[in-house]
C-alpha positions as CSV (number, residue, x, y, z in Angstrom):
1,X,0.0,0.0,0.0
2,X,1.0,3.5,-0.8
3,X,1.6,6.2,1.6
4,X,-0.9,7.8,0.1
5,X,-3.6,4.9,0.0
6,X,-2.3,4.9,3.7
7,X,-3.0,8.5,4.2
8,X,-6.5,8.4,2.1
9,X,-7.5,5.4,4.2
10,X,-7.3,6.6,7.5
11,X,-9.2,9.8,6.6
12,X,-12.0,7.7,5.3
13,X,-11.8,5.4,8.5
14,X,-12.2,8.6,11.0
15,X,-14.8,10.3,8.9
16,X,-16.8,7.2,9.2
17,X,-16.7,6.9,13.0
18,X,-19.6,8.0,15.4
19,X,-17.9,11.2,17.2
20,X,-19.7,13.6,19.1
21,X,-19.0,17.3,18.0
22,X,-16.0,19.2,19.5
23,X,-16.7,21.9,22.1
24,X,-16.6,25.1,21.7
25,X,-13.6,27.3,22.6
26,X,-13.6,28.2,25.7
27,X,-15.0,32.1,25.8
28,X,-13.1,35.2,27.4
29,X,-15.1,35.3,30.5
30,X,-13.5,31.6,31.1
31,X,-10.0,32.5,30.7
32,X,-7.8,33.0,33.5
33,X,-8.0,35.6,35.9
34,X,-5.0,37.7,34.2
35,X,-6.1,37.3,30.6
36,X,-9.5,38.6,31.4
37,X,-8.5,41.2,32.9
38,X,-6.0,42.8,30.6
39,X,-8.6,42.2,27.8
40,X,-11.3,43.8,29.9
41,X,-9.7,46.7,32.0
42,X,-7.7,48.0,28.3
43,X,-4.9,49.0,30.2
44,X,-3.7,52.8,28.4
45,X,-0.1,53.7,28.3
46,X,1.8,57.0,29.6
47,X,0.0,59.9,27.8
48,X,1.6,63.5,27.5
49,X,0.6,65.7,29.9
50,X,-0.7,69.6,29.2
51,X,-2.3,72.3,31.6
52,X,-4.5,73.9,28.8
53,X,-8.1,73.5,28.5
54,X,-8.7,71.3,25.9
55,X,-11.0,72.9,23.8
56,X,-8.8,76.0,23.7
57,X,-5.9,74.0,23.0
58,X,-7.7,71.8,20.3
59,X,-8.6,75.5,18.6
60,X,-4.8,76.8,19.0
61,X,-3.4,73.5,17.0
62,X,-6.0,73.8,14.6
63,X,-5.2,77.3,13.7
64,X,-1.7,76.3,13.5
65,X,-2.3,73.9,10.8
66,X,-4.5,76.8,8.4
67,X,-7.8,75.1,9.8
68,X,-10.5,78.1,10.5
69,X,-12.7,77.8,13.6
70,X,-16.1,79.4,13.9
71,X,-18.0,79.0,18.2
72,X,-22.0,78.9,18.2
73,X,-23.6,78.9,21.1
74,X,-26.7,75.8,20.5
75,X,-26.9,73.1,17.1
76,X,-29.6,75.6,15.5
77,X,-26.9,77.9,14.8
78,X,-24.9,75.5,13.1
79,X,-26.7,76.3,9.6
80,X,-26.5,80.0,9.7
81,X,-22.8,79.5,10.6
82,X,-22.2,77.1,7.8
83,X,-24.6,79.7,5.1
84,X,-22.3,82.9,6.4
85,X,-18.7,80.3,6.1
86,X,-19.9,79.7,2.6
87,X,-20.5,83.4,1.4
88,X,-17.8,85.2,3.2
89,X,-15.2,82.9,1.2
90,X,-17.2,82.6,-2.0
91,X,-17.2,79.4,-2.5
92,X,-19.2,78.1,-5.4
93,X,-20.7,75.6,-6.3
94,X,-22.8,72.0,-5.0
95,X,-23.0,71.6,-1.0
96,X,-23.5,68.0,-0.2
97,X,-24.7,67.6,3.9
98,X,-24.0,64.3,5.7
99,X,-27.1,62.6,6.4
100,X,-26.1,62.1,9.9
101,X,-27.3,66.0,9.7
102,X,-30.4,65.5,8.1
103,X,-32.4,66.8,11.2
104,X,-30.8,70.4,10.5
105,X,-32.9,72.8,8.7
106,X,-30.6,73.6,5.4
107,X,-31.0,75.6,2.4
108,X,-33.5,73.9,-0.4
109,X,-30.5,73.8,-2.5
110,X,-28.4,71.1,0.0
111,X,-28.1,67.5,-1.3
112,X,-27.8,65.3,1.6
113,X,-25.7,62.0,0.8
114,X,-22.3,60.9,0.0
115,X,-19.8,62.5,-2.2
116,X,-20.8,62.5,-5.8
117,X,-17.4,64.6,-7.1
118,X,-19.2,67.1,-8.3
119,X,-20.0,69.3,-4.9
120,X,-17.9,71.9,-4.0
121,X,-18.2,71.7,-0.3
122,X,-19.2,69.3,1.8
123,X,-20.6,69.5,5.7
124,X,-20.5,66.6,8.2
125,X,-20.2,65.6,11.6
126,X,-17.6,64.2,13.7
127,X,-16.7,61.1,16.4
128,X,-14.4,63.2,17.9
129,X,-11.8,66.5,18.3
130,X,-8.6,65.6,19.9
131,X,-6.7,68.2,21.9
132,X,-3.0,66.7,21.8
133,X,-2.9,66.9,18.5
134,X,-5.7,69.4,17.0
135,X,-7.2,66.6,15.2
136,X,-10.3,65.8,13.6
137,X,-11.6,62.5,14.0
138,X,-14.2,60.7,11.2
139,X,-15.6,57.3,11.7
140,X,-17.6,55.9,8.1
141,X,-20.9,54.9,8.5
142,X,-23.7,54.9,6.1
143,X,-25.0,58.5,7.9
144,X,-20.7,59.7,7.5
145,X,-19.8,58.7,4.3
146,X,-16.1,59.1,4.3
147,X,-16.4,60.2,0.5
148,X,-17.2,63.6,1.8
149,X,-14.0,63.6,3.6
150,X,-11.9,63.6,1.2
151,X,-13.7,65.0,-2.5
152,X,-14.9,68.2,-2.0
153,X,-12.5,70.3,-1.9
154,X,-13.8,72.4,1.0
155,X,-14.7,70.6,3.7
156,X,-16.8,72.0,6.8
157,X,-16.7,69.8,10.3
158,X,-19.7,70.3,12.8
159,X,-18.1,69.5,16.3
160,X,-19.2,69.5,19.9
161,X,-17.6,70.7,22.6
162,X,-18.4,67.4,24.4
163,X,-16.7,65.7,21.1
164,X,-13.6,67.4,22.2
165,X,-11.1,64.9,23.6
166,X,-7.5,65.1,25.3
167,X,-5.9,62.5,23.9
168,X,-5.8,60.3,20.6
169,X,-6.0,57.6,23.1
170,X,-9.6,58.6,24.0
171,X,-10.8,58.5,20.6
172,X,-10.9,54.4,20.7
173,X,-13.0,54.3,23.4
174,X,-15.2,56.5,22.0
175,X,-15.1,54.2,18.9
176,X,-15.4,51.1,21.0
177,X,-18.7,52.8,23.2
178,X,-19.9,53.8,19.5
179,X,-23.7,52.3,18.9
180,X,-22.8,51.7,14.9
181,X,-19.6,50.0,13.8
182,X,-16.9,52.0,11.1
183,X,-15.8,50.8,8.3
184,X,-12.7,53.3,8.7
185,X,-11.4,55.9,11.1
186,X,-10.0,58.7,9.7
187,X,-7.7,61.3,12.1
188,X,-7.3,64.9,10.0
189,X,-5.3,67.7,11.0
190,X,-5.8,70.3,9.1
191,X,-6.7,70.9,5.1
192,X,-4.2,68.0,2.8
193,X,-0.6,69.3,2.1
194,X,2.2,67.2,0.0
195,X,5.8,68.5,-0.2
196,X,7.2,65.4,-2.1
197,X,7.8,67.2,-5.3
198,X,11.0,69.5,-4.4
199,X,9.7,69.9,-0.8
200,X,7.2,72.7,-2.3
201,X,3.8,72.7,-0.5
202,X,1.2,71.8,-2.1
203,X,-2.3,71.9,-0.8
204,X,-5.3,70.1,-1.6
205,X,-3.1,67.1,-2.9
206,X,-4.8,64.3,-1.7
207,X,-8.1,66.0,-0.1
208,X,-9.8,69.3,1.1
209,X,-7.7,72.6,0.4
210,X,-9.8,74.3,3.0
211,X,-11.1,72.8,6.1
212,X,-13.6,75.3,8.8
213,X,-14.9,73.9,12.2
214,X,-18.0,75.1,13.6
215,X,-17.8,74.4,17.4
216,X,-20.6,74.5,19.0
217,X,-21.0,74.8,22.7
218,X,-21.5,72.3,25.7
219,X,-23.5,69.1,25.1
């Protein structure tokens, strides 16, 4: 006989015996003490200190990376603050919302939905601001389409003060407590620059050439 015969035979003989099914693997909750409980607790490493309040911080760094920052005081100022954005730069052209905004009162001529490449400008929402680094965080979801993250090329971010985290460490708890899973997570600071081709800046390379938050106050 053949090792392979061999080989072939022995697969038949245990596919032909009356076993009972394996068990499951065992779940986290029965590993040992110390597994669970690193998996569980999330355990976060040393993060860099700073004295500043955050949200004034998180406006300083934006600044500092040509991102423009607009303070309402409630969410139904968010649209006249987004209308008044618009004209006072003259921008042009389609405005495509986030239908994670939908409940906002905009213009007749708003499209809600994702990025189609023709808009001009697009307005969405946020999972979170982070203050260490002046960062914008987007999460994609059906409501975020990351499209209009990255196509228009002007690109205006509605945030809330209680969005406004201290660290980039934050955001994935934020993620992880999130009711909707993301396909991606994207962290943005600032409009996109390049300065591969003879270390010239360029902006607008790979996204938005102007980014504006509207930060709106408490909750």
């Amino acid at each position: 006989m053949s090792s392979r015969d061999a080989i072939l035979g022995r697969l038949h003989a245990a596919l032909a015996e009356d076993k009972p099914l394996r068990v499951a693997p065992k779940t986290i909750n029965d590993a040992p003490d110390a597994v669970s409980n690193r998996l569980n607790t999330k355990p976060r490493s040393t993060l860099p200190a700073f004295n500043e309040d955050p949200t004034e911080r998180l406006i300083r760094l934006m600044e500092s990376v040509e991102m423009t920052v607009t303070r309402v005081q409630t969410t139904g100022d968010v649209v006249n603050a987004v209308d008044e954005y618009i004209s006072s730069e003259g921008l042009d052209g389609e405005v495509t919302v986030a239908p994670a905004l939908d409940a906002l009162q905009w213009p007749a001529h708003f499209r809600s939905g994702g990025a189609s490449g023709t808009e001009a400008t697009s307005v969405t929402p946020c999972l979170a601001a982070v203050a260490e680094t002046g960062s914008v965080v987007f999460a994609s979801t059906a409501e975020t389409p990351a499209t209009l993250n990255f196509l228009p090329d002007n690109h205006i971010v509605v945030v809330n003060e209680s969005q406004v985290v201290n660290h980039v460490d934050d955001v994935w708890t934020k993620l992880r407590d999130a009711s909707e899973s993301s396909r991606a997570v994207n962290f943005v600071t600032g409009p996109s620059r390049t300065g591969d081709i003879e270390q010239a800046i360029e902006i607008g390379a790979h996204g938005p050439r102007r980014m504006h938050v509207v930060l709106v106050a408490g909750a």
